[in-house]
Backbone as CSV, one residue per row, in Angstrom:
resi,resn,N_x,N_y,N_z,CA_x,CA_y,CA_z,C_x,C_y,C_z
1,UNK,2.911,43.789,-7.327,3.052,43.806,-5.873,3.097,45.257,-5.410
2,UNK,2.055,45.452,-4.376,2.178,46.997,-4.171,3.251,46.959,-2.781
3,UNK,4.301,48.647,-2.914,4.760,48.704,-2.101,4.207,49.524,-0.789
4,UNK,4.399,48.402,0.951,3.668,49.945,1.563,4.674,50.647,2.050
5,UNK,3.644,51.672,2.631,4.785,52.743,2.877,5.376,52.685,3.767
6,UNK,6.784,52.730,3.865,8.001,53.131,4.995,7.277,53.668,6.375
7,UNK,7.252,53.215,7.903,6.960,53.876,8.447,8.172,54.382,9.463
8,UNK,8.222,55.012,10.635,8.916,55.575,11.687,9.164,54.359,12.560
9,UNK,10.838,54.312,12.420,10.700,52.855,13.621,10.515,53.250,14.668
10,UNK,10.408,54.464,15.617,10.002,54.319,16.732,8.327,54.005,16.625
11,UNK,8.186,54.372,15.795,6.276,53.851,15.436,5.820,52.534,15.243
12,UNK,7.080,51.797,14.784,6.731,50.233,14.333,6.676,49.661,16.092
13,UNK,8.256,50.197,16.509,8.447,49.451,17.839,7.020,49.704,19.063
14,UNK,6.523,50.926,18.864,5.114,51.397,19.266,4.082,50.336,19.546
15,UNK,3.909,50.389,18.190,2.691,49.051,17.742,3.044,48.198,18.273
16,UNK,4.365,47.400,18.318,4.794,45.871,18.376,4.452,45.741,20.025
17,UNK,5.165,46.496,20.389,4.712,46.488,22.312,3.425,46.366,22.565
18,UNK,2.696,47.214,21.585,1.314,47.551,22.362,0.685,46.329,21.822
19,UNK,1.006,45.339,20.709,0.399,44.324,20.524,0.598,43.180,21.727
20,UNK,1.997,43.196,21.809,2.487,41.648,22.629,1.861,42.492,24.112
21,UNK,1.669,43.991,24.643,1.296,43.602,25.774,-0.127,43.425,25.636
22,UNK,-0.817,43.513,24.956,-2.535,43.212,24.486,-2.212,41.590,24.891
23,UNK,-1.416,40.792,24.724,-1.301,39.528,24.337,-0.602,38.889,25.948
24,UNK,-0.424,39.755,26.818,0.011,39.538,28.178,1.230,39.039,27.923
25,UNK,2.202,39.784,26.604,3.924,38.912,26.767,4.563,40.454,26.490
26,UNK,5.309,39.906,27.690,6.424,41.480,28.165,7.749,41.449,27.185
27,UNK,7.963,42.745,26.063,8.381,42.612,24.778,10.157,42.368,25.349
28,UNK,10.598,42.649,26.583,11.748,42.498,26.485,11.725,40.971,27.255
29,UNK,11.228,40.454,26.944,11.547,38.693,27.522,11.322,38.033,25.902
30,UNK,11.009,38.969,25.083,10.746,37.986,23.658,11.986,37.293,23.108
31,UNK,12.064,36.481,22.696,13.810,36.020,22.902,14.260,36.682,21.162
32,UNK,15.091,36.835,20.804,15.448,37.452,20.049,16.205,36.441,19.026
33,UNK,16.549,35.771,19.662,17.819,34.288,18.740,17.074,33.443,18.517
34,UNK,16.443,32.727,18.753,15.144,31.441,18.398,15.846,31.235,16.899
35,UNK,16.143,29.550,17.203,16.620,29.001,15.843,15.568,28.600,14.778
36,UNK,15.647,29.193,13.694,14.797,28.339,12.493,14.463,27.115,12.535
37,UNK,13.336,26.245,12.695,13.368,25.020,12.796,13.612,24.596,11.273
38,UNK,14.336,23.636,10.871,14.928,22.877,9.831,13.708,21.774,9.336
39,UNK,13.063,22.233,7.564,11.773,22.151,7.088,12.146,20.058,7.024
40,UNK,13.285,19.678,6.924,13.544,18.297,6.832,13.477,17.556,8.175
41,UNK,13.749,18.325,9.089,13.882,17.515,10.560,11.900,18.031,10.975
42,UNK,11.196,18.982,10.530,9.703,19.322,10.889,8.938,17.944,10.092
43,UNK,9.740,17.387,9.042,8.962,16.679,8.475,8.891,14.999,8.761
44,UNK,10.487,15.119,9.401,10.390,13.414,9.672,10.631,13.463,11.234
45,UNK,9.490,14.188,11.947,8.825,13.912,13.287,7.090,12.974,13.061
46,UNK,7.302,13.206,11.800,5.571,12.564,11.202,6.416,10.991,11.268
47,UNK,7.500,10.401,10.933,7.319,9.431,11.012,8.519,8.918,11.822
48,UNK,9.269,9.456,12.710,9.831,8.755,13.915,8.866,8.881,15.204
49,UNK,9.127,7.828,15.949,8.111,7.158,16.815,7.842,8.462,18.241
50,UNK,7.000,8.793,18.610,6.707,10.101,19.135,7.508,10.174,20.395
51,UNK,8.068,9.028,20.860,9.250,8.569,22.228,10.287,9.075,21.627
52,UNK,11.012,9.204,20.392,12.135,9.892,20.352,12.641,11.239,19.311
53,UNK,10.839,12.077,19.456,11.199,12.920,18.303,11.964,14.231,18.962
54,UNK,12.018,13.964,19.952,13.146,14.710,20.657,14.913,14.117,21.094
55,UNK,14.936,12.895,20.431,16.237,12.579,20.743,17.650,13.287,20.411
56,UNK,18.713,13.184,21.154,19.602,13.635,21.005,20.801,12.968,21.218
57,UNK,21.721,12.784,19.837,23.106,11.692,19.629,23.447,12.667,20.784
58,UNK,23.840,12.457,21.660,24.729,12.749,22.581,26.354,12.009,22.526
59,UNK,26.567,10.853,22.288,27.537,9.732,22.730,28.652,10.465,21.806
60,UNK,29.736,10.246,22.494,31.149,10.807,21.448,31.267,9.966,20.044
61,UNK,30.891,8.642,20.026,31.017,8.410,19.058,30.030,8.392,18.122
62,UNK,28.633,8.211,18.662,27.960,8.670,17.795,27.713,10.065,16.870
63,UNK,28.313,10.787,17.550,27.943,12.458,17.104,29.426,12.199,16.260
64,UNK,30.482,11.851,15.996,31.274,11.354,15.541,31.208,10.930,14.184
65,UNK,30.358,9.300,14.351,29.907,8.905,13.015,29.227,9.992,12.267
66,UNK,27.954,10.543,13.328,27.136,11.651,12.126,28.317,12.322,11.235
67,UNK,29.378,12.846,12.019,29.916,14.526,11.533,30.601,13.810,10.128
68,UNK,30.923,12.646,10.435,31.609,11.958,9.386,31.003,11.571,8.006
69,UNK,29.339,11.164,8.452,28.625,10.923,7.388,27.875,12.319,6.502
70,UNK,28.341,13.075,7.531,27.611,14.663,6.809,28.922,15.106,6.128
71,UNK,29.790,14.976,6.676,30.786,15.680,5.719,31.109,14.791,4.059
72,UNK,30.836,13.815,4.419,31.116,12.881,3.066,30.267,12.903,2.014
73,UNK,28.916,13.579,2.469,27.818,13.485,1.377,28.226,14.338,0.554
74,UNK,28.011,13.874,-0.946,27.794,14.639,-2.461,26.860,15.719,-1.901
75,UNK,27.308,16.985,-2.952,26.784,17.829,-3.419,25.329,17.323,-4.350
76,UNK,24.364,17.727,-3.491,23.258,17.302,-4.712,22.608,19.122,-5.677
77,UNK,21.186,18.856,-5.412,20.590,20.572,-6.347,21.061,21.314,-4.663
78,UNK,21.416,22.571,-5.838,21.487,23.311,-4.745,23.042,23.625,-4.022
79,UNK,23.448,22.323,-4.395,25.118,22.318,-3.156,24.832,22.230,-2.293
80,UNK,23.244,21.276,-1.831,22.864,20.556,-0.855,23.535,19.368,-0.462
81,UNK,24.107,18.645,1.189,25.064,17.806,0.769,23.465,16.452,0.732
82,UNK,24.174,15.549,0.403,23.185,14.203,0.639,24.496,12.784,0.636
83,UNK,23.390,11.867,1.181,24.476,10.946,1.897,24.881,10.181,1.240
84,UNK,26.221,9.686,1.450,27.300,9.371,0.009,27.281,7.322,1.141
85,UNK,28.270,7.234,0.019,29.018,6.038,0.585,29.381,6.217,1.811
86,UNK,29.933,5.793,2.447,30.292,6.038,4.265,30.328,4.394,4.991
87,UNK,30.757,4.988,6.098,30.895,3.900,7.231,29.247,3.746,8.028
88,UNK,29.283,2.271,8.530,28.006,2.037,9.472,28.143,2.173,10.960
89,UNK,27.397,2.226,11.498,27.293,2.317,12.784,26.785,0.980,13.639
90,UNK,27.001,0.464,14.503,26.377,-0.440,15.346,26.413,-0.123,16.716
91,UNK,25.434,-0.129,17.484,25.318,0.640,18.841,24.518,-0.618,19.233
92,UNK,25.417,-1.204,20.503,25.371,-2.418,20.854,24.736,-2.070,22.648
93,UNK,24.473,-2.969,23.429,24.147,-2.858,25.316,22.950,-3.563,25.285
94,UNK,23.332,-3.041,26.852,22.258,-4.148,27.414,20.554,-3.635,27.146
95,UNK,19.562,-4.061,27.499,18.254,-2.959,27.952,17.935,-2.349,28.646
96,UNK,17.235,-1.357,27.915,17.546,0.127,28.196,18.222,0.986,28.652
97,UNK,19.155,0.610,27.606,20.530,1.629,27.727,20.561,3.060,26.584
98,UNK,19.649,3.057,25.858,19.226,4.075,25.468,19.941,4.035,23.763
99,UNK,20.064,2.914,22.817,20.652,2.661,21.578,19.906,2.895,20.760
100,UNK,18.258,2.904,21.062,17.247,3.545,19.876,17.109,4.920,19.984
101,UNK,17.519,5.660,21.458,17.460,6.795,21.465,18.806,7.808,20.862
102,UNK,19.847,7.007,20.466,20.737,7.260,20.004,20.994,7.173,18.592
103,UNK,20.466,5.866,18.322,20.407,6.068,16.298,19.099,6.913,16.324
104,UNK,18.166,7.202,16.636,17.398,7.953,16.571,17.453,9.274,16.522
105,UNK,18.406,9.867,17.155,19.094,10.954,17.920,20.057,11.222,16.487
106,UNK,20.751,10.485,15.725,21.854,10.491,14.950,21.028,10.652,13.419
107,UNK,19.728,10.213,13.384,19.116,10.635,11.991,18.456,12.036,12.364
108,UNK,17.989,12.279,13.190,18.165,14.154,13.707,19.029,14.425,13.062
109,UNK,20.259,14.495,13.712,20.903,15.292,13.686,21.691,15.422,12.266
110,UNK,21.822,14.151,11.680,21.783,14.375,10.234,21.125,15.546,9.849
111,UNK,19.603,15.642,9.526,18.723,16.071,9.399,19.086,17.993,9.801
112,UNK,19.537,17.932,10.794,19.659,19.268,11.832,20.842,19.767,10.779
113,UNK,21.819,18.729,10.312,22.989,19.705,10.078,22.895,19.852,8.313
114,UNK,21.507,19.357,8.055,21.415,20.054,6.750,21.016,19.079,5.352
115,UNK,21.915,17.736,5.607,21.977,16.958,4.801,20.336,16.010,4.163
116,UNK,20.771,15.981,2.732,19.789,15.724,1.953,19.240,14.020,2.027
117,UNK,18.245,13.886,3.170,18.269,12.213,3.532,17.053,11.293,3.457
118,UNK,17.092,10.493,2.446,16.108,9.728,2.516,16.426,8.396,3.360
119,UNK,15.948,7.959,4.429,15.778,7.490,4.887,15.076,6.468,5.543
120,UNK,15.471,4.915,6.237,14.104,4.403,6.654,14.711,2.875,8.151
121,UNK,13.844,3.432,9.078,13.844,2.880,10.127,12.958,1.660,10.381
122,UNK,13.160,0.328,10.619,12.487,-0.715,11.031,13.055,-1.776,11.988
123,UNK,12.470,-2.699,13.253,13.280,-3.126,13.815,13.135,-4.639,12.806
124,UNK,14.266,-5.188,13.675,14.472,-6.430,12.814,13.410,-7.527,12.790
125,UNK,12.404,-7.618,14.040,11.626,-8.282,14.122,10.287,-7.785,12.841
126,UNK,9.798,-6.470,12.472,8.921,-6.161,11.816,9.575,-6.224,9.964
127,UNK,10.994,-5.771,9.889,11.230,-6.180,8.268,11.239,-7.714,8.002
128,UNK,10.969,-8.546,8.945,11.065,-9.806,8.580,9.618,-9.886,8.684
129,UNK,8.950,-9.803,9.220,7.633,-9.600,9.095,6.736,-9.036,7.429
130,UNK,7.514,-7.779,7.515,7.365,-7.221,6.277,7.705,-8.153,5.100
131,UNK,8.489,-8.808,4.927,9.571,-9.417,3.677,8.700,-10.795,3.596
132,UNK,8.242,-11.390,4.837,8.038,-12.443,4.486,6.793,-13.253,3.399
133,UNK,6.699,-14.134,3.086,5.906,-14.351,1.198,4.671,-14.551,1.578
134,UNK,3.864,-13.642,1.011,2.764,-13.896,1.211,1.666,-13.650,-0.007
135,UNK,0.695,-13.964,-0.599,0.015,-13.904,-1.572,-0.484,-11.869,-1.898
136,UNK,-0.212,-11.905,-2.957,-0.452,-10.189,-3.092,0.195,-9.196,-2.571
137,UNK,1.816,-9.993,-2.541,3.033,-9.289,-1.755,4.125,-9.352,-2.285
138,UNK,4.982,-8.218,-2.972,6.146,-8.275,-3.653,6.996,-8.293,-2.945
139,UNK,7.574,-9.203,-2.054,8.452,-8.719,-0.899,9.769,-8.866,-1.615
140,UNK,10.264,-8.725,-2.777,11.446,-8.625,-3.429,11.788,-7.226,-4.088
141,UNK,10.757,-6.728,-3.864,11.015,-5.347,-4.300,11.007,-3.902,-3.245
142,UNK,10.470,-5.193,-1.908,10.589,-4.217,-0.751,11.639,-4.124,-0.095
143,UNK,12.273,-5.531,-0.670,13.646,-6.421,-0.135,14.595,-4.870,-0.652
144,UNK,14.407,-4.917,-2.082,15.342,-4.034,-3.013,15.131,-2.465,-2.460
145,UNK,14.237,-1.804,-2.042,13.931,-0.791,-1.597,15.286,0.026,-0.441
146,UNK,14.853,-1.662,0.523,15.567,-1.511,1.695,17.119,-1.834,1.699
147,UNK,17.271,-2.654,0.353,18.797,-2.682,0.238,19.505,-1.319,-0.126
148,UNK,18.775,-0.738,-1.117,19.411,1.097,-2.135,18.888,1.958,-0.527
149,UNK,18.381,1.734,-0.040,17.462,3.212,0.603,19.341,3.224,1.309
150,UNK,19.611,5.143,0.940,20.988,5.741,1.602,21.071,5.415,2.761
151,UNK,20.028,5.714,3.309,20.144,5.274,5.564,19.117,4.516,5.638
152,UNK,19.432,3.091,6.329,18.768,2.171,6.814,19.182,2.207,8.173
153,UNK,17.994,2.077,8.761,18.002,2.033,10.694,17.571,0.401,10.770
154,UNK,18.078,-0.684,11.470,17.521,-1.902,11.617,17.835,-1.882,13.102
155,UNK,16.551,-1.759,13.603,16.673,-1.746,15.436,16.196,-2.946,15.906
156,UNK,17.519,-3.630,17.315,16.842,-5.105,17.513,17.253,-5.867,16.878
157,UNK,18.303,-5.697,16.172,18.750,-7.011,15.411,19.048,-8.128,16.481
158,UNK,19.199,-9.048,16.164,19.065,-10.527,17.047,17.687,-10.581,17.782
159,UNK,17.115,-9.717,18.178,15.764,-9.933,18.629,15.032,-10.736,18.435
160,UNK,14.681,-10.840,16.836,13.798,-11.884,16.854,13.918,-13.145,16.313
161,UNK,12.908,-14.245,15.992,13.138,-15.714,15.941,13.983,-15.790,15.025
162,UNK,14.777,-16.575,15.147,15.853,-16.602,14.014,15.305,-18.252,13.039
163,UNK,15.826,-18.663,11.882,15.353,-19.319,11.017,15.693,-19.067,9.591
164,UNK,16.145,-20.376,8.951,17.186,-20.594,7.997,16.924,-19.303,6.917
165,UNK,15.371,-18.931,6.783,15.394,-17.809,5.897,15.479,-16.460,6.560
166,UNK,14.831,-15.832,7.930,15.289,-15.033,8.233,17.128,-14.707,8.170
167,UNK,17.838,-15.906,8.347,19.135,-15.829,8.407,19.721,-15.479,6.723
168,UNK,18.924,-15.953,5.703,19.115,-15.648,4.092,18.867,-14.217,3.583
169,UNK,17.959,-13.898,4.677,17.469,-12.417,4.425,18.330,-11.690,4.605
170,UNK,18.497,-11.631,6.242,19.312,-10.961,6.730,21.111,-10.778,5.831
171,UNK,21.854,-11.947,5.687,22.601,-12.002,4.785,22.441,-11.161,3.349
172,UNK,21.608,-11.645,2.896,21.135,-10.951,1.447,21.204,-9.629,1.656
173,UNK,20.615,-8.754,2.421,20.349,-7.133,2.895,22.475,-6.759,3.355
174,UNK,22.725,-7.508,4.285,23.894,-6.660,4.506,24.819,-6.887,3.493
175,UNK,25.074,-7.962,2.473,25.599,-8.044,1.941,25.743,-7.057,1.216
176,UNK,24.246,-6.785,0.542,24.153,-5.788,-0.680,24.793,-4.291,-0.214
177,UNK,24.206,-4.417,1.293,24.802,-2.767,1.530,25.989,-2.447,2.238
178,UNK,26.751,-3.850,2.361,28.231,-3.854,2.556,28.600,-3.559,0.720
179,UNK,28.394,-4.585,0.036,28.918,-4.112,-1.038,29.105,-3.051,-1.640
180,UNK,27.913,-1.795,-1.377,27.722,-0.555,-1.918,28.333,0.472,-1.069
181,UNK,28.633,-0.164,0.021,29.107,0.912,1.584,28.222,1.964,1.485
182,UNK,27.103,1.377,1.595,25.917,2.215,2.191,25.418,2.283,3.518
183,UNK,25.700,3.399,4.211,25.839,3.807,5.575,24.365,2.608,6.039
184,UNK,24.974,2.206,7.071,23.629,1.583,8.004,23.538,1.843,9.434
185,UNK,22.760,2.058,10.558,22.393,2.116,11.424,22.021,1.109,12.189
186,UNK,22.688,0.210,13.350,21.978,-1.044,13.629,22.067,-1.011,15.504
187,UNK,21.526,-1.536,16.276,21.327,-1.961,17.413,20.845,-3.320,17.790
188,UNK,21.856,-3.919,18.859,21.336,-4.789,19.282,21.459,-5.182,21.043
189,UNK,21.050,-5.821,20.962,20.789,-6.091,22.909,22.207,-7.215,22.906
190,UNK,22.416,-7.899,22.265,23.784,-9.078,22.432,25.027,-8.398,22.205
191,UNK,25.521,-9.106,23.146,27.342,-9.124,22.808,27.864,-9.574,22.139
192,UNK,28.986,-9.409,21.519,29.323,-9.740,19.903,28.988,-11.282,19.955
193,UNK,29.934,-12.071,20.333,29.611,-13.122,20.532,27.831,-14.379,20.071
194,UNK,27.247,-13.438,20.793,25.885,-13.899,20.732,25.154,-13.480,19.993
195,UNK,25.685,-12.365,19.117,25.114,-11.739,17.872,25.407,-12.838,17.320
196,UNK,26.647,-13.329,17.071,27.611,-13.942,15.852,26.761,-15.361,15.789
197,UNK,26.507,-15.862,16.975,25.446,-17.385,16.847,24.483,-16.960,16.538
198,UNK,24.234,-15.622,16.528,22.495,-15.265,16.078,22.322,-15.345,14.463
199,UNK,23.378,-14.648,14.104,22.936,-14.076,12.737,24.291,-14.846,11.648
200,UNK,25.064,-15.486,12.384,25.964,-16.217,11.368,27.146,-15.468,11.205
201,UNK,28.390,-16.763,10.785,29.591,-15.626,10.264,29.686,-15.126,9.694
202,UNK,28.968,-15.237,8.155,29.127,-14.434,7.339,28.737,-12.932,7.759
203,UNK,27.552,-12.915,7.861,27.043,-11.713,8.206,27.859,-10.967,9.485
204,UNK,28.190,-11.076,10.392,29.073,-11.140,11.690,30.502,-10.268,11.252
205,UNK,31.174,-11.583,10.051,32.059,-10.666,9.706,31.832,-9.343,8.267
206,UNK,30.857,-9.694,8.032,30.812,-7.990,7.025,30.395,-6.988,7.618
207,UNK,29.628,-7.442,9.337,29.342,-5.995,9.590,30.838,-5.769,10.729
208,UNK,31.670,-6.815,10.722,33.254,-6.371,11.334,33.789,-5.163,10.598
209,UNK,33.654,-5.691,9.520,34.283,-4.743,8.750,33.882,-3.250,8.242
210,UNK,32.325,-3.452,8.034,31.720,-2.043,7.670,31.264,-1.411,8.875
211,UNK,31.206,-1.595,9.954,30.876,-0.948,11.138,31.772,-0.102,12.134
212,UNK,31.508,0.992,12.655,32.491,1.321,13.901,31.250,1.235,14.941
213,UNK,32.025,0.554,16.252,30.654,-0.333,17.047,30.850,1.208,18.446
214,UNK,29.494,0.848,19.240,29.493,1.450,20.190,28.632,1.187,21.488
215,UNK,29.328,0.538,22.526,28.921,-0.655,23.864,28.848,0.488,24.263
216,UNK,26.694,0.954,24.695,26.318,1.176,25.897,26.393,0.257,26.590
217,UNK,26.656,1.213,28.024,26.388,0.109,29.886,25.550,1.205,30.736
218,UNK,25.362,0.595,31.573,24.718,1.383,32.903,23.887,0.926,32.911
219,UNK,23.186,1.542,33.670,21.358,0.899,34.444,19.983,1.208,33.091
220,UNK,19.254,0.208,33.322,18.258,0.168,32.630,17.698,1.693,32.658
221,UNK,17.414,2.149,31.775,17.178,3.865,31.899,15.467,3.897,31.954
222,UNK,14.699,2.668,31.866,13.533,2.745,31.940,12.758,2.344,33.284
223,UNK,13.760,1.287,33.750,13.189,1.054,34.774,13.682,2.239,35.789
224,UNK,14.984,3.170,35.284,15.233,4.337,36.159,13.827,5.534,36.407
225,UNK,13.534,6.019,35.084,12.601,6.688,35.126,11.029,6.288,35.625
226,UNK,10.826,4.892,35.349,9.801,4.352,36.688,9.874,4.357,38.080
227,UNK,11.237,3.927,38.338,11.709,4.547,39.645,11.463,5.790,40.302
228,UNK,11.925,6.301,39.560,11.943,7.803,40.322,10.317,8.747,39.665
229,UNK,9.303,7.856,38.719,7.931,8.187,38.952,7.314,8.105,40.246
230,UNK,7.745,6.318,40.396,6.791,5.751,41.807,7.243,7.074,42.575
231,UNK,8.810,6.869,42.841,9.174,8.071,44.583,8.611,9.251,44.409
232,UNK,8.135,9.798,43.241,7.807,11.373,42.984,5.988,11.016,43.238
233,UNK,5.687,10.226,43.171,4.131,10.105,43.200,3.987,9.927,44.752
234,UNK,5.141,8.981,45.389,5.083,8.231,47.371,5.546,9.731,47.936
235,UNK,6.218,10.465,47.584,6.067,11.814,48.372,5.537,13.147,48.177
236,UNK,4.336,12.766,47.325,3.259,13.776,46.996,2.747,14.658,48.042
């Protein structure tokens, strides 16, 4: 490796100006602090949905659960942490109250604060989709995938058709990752109640127990931002 030569910093700072103003950017507006973007959170914008690769856990308790699940992770290579046993999350409301933008927001920020995460997001209507038997389909090993994978996101639970095996599935999956207290991520549009006829007691009460829950309210946040499209377009 050749070394070059040392020059005069008033000579470097010289050049640098005369480049950025070649480039029409005025050197004292260059910002100076600009955070490193984090090579784990650059990489899983490829596969969270392009509506929330900007999300942000905002909610007290969600940013909460994260700090809790980052601090608990093992040391992996490195004295990198990665995600251990832990508590689940359930982020419950009405629609569009913003609960995908929030577990969404909460595997960021995992991600942001360092931790080593394999991860995997599906709503409940598409892993049943996924799982279900079909010729030239191991869905028992996708079953098993999704039971070990450290962070599971299941968005929409109660959503879709319910049925004696979706209800076996569903059972089968939380069971396994109640048993292991492997952190999970879940949302649903029902109130406990109507979860509990959805998905059964059993299941109902293991995620009582492995979950700390969190009831969004307020106004549909989608039909807000249509709202206030139309009025921004009617007083053009």
């Amino acid at each position: 490796m050749r070394d070059h030569d040392a020059q005069p910093l008033g000579g470097i700072a010289r050049r640098l100006a005369n480049i950025l103003h070649a480039k029409g950017i005025d050197p004292v507006d260059v910002p100076t602090d600009q955070l490193e973007p984090v090579p784990a959170l650059q990489a899983a914008d490829g596969r969270i949905p392009a509506r929330y690769r900007e999300a942000l856990a905002d909610h007290p308790a969600v940013t909460a659960w994260v700090r809790d699940v980052a601090q608990a992770g093992r040391p992996g290579p490195g004295g990198v942490p990665g995600i251990a046993q832990g508590r689940s999350l359930l982020i419950a409301g009405t629609t569009g109250t913003g609960k995908t933008h929030q577990a969404y927001g909460a595997i960021r920020s995992l991600l942001a604060e360092g931790v080593r995460l394999r991860w995997k997001a599906v709503t409940a209507a598409d892993l049943y989709a996924e799982l279900r038997p079909r010729p030239g389909h191991d869905g028992e090993r996708e079953f098993m995938e999704l039971a070990r994978c450290p962070l599971l996101f299941i968005d929409d639970l109660g959503a879709a058709k319910t049925s004696e095996w979706t209800e076996e599935i569903t059972m089968r999956l939380i069971n396994r990752r109640y048993n292991e207290m492997l952190p999970t991520l879940l949302t649903t549009n029902l109130g406990m109640a109507d979860l509990r006829a959805h998905i059964g007691d059993r299941v109902a009460s293991r995620l009582t127990e492995m979950t700390d829950k969190v009831i969004l309210d307020g106004p549909d946040r989608r039909r807000a931002l249509a709202a206030e499209r139309l009025h921004a377009a009617a007083t053009r």
